[in-house]
C-alpha positions as CSV (number, residue, x, y, z in Angstrom):
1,X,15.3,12.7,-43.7
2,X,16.1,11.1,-47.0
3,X,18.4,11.5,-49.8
4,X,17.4,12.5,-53.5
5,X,20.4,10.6,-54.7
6,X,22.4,11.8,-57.4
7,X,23.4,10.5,-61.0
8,X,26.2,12.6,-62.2
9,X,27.2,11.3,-65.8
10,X,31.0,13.1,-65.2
11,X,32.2,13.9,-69.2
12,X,36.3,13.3,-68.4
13,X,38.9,14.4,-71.0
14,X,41.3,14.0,-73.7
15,X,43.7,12.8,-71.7
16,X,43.7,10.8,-68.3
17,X,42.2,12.8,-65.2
18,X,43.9,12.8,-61.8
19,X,40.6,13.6,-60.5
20,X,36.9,13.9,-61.1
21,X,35.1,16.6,-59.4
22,X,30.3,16.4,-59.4
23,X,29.7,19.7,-61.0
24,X,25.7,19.9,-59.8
25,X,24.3,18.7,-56.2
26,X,20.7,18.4,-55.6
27,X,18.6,19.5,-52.4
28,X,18.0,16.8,-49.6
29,X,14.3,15.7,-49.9
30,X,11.6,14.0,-47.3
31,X,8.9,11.6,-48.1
32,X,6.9,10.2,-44.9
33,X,6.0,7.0,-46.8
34,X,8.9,5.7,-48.7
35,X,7.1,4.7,-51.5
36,X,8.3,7.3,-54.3
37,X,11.5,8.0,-54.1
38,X,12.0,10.7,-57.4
39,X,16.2,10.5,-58.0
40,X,17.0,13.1,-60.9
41,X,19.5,11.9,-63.5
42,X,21.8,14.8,-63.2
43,X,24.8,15.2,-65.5
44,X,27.8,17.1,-64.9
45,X,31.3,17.6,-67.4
46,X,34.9,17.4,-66.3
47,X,37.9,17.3,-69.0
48,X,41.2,17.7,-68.5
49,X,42.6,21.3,-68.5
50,X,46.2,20.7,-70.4
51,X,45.2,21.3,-74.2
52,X,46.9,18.9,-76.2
53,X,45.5,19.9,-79.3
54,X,43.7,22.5,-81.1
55,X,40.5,20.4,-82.3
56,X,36.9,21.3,-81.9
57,X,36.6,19.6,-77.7
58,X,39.7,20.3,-75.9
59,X,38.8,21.5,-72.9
60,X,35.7,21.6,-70.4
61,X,35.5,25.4,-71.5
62,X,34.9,24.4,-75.5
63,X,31.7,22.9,-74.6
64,X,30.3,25.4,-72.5
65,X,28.3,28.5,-74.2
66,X,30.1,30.2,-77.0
67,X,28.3,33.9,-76.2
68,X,26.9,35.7,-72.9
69,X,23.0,35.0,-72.6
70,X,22.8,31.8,-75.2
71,X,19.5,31.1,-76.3
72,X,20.1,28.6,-79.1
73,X,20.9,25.3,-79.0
74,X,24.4,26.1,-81.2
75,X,25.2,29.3,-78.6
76,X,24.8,26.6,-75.5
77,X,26.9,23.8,-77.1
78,X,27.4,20.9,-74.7
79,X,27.1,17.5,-75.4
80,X,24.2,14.8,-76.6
81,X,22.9,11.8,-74.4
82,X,20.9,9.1,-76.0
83,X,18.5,7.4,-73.4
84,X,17.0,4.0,-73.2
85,X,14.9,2.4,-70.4
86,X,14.4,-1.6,-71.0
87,X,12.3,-2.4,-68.1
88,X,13.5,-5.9,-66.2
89,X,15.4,-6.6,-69.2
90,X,19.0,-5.8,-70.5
91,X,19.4,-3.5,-73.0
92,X,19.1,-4.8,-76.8
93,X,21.3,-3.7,-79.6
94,X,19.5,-4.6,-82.5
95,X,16.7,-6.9,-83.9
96,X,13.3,-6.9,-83.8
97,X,13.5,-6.5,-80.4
98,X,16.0,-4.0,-80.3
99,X,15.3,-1.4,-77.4
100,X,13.5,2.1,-78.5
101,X,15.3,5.5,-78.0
102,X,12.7,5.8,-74.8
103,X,13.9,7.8,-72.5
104,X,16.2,10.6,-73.9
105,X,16.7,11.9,-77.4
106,X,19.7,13.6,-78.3
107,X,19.0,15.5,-74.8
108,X,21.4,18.6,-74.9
109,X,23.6,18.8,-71.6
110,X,24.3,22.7,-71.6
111,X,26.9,24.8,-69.2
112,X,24.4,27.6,-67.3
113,X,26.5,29.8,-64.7
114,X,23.3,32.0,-63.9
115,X,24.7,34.9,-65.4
116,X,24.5,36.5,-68.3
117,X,26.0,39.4,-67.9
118,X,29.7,37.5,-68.6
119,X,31.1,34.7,-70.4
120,X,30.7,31.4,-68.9
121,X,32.4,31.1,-65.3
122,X,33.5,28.3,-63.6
123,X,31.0,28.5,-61.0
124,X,27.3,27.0,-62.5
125,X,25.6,23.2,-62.8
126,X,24.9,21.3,-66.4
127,X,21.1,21.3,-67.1
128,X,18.8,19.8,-69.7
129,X,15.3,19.8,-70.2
130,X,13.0,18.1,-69.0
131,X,14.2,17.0,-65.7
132,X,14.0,13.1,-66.1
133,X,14.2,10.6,-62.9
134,X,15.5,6.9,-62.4
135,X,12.7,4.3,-62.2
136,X,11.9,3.5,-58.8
137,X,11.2,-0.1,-59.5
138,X,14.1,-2.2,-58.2
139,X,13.8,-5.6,-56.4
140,X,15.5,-5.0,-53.2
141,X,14.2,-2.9,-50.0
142,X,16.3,0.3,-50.0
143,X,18.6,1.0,-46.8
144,X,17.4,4.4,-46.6
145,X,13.6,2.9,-45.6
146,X,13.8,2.2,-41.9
147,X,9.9,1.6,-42.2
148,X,9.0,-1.7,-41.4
149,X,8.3,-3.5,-43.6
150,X,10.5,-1.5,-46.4
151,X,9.1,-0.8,-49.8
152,X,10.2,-2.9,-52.6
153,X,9.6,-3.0,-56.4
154,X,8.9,-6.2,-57.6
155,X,11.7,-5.7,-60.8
156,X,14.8,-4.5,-61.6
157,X,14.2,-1.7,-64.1
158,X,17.5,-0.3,-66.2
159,X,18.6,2.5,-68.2
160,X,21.4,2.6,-70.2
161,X,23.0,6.0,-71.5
162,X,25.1,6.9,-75.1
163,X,26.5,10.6,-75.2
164,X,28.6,12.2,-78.1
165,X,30.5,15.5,-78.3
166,X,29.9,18.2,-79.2
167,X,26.6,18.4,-79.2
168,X,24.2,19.5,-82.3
169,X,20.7,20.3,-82.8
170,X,18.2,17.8,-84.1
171,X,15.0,20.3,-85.0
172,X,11.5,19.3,-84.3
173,X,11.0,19.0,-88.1
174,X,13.7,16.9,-88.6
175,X,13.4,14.1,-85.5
176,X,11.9,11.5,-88.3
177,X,14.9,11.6,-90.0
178,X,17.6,12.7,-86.9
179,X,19.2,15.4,-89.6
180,X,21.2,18.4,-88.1
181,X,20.7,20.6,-91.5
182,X,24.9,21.0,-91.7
183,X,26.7,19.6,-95.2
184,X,29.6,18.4,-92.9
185,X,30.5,17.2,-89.8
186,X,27.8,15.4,-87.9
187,X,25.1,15.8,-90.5
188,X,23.1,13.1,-89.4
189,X,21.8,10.9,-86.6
190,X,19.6,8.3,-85.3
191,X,15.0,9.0,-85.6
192,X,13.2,9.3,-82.5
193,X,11.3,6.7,-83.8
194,X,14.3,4.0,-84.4
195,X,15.1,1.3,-82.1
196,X,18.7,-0.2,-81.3
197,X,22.0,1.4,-81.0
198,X,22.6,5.3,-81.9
199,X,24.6,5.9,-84.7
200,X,26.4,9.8,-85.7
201,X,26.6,10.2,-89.5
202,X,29.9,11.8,-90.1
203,X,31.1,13.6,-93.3
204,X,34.8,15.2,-94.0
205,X,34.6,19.2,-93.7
206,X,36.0,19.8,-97.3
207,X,37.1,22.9,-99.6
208,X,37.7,23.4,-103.0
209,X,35.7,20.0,-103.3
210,X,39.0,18.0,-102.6
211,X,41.0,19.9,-99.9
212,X,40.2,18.8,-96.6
213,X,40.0,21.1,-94.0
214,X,42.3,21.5,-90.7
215,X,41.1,20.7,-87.6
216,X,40.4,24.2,-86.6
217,X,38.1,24.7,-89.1
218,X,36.2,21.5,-88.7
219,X,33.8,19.7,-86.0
220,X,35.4,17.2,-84.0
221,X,33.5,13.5,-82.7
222,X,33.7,12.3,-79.8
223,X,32.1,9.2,-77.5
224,X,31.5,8.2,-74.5
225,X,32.7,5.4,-72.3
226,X,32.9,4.6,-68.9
227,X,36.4,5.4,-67.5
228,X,40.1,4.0,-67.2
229,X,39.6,1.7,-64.2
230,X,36.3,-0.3,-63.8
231,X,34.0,1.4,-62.5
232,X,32.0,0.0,-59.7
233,X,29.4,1.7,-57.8
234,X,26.9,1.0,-54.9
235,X,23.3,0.3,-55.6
236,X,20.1,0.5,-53.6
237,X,19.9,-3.0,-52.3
238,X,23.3,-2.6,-50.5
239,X,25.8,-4.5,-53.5
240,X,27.8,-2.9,-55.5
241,X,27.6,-3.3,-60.0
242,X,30.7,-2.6,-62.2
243,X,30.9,-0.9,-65.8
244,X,33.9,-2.5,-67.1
245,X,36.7,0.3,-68.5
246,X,36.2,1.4,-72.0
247,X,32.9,0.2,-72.2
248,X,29.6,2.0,-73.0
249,X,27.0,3.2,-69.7
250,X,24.3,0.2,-70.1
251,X,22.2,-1.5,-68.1
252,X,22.4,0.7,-65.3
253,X,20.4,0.0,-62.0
254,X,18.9,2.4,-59.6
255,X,22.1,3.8,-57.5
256,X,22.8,4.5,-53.9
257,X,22.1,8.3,-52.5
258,X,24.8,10.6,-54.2
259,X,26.8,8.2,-56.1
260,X,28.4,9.7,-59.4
261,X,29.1,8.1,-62.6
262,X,31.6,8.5,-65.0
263,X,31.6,8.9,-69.0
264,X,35.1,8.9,-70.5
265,X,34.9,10.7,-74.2
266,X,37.0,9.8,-76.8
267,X,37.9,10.5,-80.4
268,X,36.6,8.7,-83.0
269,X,38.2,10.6,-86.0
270,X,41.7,10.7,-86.5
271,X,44.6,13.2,-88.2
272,X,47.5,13.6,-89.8
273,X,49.9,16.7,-88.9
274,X,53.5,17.1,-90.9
275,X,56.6,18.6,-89.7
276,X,59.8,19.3,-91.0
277,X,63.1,18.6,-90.6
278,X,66.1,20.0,-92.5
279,X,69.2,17.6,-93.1
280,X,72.2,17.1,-95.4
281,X,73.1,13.6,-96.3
282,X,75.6,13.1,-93.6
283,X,72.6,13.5,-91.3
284,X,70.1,11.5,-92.7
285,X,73.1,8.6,-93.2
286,X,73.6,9.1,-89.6
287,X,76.5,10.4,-89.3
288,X,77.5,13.0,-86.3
289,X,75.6,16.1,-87.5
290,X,77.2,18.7,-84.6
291,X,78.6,21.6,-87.0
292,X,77.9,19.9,-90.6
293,X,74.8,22.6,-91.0
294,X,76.2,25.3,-92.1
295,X,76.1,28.2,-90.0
296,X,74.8,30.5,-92.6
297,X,71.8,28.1,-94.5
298,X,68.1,28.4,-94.2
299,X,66.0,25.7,-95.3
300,X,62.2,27.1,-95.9
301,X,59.4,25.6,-96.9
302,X,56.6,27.3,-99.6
303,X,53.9,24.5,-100.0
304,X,53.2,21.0,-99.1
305,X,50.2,18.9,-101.2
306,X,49.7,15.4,-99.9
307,X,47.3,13.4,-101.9
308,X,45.6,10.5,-100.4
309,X,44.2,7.9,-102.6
310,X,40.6,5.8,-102.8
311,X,40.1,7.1,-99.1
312,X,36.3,7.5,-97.7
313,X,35.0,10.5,-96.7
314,X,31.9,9.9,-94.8
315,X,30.5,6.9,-92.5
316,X,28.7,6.4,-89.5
317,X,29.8,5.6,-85.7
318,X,28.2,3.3,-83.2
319,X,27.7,5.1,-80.4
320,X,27.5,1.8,-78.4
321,X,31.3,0.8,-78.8
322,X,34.6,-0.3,-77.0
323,X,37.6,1.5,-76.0
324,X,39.7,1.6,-77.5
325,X,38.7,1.6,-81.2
326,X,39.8,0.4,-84.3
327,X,39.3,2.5,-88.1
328,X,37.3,-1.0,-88.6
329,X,34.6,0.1,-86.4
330,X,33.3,2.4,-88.6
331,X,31.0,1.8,-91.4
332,X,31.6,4.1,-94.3
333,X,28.8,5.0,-96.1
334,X,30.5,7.0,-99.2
335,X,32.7,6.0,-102.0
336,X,36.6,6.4,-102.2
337,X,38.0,9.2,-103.8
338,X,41.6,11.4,-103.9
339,X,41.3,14.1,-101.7
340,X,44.5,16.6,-100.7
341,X,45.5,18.2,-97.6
342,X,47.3,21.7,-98.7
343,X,49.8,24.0,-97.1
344,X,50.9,27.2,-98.1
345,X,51.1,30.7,-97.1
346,X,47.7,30.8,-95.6
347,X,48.9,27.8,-92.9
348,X,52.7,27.0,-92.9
349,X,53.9,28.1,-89.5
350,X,55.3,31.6,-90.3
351,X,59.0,31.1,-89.1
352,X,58.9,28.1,-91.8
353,X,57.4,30.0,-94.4
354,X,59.1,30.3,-98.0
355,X,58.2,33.8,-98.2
356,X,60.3,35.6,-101.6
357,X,58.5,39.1,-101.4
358,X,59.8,39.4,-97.8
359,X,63.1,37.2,-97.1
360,X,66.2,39.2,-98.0
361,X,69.7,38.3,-96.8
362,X,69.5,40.8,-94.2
363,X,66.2,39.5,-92.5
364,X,68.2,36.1,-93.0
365,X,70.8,37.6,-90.8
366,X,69.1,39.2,-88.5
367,X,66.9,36.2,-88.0
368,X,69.8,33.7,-88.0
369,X,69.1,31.9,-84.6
370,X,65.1,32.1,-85.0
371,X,63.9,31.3,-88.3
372,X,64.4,28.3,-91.0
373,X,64.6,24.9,-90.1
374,X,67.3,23.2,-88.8
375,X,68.0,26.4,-86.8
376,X,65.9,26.0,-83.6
377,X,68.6,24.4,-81.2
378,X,71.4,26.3,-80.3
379,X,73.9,26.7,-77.3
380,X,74.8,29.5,-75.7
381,X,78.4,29.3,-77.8
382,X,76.5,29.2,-81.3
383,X,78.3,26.0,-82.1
384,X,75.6,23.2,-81.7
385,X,73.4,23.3,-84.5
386,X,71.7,19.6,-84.5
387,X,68.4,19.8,-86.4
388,X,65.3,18.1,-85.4
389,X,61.4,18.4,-86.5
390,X,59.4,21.1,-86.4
391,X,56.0,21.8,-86.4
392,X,55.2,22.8,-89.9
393,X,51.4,23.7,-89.6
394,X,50.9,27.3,-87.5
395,X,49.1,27.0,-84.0
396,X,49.7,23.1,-83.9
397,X,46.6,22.4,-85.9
398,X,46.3,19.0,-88.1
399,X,43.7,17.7,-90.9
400,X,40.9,15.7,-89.2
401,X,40.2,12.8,-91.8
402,X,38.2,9.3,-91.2
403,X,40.1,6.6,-89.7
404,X,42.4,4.4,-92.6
405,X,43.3,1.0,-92.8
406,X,47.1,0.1,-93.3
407,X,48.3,0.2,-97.5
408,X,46.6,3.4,-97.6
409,X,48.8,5.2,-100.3
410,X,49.9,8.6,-99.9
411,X,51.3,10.9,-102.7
412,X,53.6,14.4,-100.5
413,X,54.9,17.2,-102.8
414,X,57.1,19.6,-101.0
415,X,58.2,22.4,-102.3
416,X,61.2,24.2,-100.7
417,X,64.0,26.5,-100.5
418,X,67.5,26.2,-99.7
419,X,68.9,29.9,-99.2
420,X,72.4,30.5,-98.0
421,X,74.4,33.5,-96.9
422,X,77.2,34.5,-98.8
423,X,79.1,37.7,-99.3
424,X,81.1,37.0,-102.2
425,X,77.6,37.2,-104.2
426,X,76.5,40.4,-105.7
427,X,73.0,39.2,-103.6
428,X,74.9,38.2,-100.7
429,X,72.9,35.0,-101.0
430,X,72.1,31.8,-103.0
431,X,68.8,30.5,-103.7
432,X,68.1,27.4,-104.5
433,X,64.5,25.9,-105.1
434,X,63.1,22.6,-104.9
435,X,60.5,20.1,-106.2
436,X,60.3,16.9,-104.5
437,X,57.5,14.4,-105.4
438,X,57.2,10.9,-103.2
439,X,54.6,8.3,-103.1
440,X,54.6,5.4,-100.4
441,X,51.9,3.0,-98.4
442,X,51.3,3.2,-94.7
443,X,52.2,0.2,-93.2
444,X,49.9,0.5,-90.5
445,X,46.3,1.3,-89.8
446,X,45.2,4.9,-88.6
447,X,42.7,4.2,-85.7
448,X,40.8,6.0,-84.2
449,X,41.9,8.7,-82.1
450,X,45.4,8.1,-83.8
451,X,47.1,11.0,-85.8
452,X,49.5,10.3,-88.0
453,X,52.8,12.7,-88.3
454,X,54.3,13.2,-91.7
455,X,57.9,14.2,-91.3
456,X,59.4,15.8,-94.2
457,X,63.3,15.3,-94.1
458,X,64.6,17.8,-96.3
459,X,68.4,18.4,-97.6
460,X,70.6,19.6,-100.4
461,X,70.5,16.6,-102.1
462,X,68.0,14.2,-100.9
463,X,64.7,14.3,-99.1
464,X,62.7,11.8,-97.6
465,X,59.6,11.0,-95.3
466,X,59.0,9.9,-92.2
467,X,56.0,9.0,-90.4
468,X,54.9,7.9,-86.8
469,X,51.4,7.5,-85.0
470,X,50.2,9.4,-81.8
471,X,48.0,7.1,-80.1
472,X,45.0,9.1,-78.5
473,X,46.3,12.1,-79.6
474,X,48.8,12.1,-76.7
475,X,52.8,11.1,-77.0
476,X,52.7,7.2,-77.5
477,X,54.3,7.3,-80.5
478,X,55.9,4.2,-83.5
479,X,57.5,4.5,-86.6
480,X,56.2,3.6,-90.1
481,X,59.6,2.2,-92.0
482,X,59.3,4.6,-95.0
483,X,62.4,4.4,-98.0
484,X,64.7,7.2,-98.2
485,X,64.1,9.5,-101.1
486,X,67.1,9.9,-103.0
């Protein structure tokens, strides 16, 4: 008996996987003369199950079919694979002798549990269509042929494989010009007919012209790599090749029976999120905060506008590049402009939320270790009341933007309310509203994968902003040195 060897492209996650698991096997086959050996290229997905964010890919489950029974191409989801085959040579980036698209075309890798009679289970195989199959032309006898004398090829053909995430539909009219019909998000890709790398045209999801949208309302990008480690895997002739970390799936020989391979996907976008933090100016000087909040103060906020300046809001991305990436590596293909992330009622996290037609002193009160900021972190005594930051945007959702250089300036408007407890007032409460304007420059780059946290320090008498940088979108974190606002 012989194997029908197995090419499992795994998709891994957001985060670093402690394992990898080959979603689809394939049936043992026999062939008396071992002169045709047919190995499918199978792909399988694996991501990481701990959601660290709420953007478009999180999980394995967000790419799997978003209805029971899909029958389109948007109801199955999955991902995209760009294929290439380059015969006894390596593959070519660009040039005139750049390699074709040749063997796979924005092939959809789709979650199909067999049933549709329920939501996607766990239990089911990735599929695409058609069934494609490694060249059997390779140099070397194969261990598997104990004929003598052993079949050879007389070359050493390669493939080399480019997938993105999530995936979206290319229609039959519009493979000349690889447009996906959407007016943002990926809007655009490479022709069937074009030779060279793949490239994902990319445009900001906007509203309102110049609001851009959160992340839960917008598509995410992702690519694919090969994974943390270098990869090495056995081949037909007995050796062994590697696929260096971070870099893309190319030039890929025909591989031993069973062996899986590994795609790491990444973002290419990156965000900025805010939180809040309230403070007095003893705190923010550093001084000892423990009791200097007053027990009976709510700081809350009712909007935040942040205007960026001359920033791009549409470009394309390489599908053939390193990890990890810098906002450098993509080429922007629109002007600059001001565009505006907004908060308000529809999106500040609700405990936060300046809301006058509802706050009264006695929701205040009856609220006092719950809501406002600065009022999150108490003992059981009632007597430690250190503030720190708090998310400010509900769910934990950010703005998805393009990548930025470092100097990108940044205009924040925060308006807020101080309201205090006090039953000497007819009310039995002050409130106090502010207005706080600040612009500053980054002083360094937003890359990709990156988000950037705004955190608004807000007091009686002073306010400032903070910022740091999640690297990957995980906790790796540093600190832009911003002035305080006085």
């Amino acid at each position: 008996m012989m194997g029908a060897a197995l090419l499992s492209l795994l998709l891994t996650g957001l985060q670093s996987c402690v394992q990898s698991e080959v979603v689809q096997t394939w049936e043992q086959a026999q062939t008396d003369v071992r002169l045709n050996e047919r190995m499918p290229v199978a792909f399988g997905s694996y991501l990481g199950q701990q959601a660290i964010t709420r953007s478009a890919v999180t999980t394995v489950d967000d790419l799997k079919p978003s209805v029971i029974a899909p029958s389109t191409a948007a109801q199955k989801r999955g991902f995209g694979v760009f294929g290439y085959h380059s015969e006894n040579s390596d593959y070519v980036a660009s040039g005139v002798s750049a390699t074709p698209i040749n063997y796979m075309y924005n092939e959809q890798i789709w979650w199909d549990d067999g049933d549709d009679t329920q939501a996607s289970t766990a239990s089911g195989s990735w599929k695409y269509s058609p069934l494609k199959y490694w060249p059997n032309d390779y140099h070397a006898s194969l261990d598997v042929d104990t004929q003598t004398p052993a079949a050879q090829g007389s070359k050493d053909d390669r493939l080399s494989f480019f997938a993105y995430a999530p995936y979206k539909e290319v229609t039959t009219a519009n493979l000349g010009t690889g447009s996906t019909g959407q007016s943002d998000g990926i809007i655009q890709m490479s022709a069937n007919t074009e030779s060279g790398d793949p490239v994902i045209t990319y445009r900001l999801s906007l509203s309102n012209t110049d609001e851009i949208q959160l992340n839960t309302n917008a598509d995410d990008l992702l690519w694919g790599v090969a994974a943390s480690g270098n990869f090495t895997y056995p081949v037909a002739d007995g050796t062994s090749k590697t696929v260096n970390a971070g870099k893309p799936l190319k030039n890929l020989v025909k591989p031993e029976v069973a062996t899986p391979m590994t795609f790491d996907f990444h973002h290419a976008l990156a965000g900025i999120s805010l939180s809040v933090q309230g403070v007095f100016d003893e705190v923010a000087n550093g001084i000892d905060p423990t009791n200097l909040i007053d027990t009976f103060t709510f700081i809350k906020v009712e909007s935040v506008t942040v205007t960026l300046n001359d920033i791009h809001t549409e470009g394309t991305w390489n599908l053939n590049t390193n990890y990890p990436a810098t906002y450098d590596k993509w080429n922007f293909t629109s002007g600059v402009g001001d565009y505006k992330l907004v908060l308000d009622n529809t999106n500040i996290a609700d405990s936060l939320y300046a809301d006058n037609t509802a706050i009264t002193p006695t929701t205040l009160s009856n609220g006092r270790k719950a809501g406002g900021v600065g009022r999150k972190l108490w003992t059981n005594t009632d007597t430690d009341r250190i503030t720190y930051p708090q998310p400010l945007i509900k769910d934990g959702a950010f703005f998805m933007l393009l990548p930025m250089a470092s100097g990108q300036s940044m205009t924040v408007n925060v308006k807020y309310w101080v309201y205090t407890l006090d039953n000497n007032l007819a009310d039995g409460w002050s409130k106090i509203s502010n207005d706080i304007t600040k612009t500053f420059t980054t002083s360094a780059a937003v890359d990709c994968g990156q988000i950037m946290n705004l955190n608004l320090r807000l007091g009686m008498t002073s306010a400032s902003f903070d910022a740091t940088l999640n690297t990957d979108w995980a906790s790796n974190t540093f600190a832009f040195p911003l002035p305080l606002n006085n």
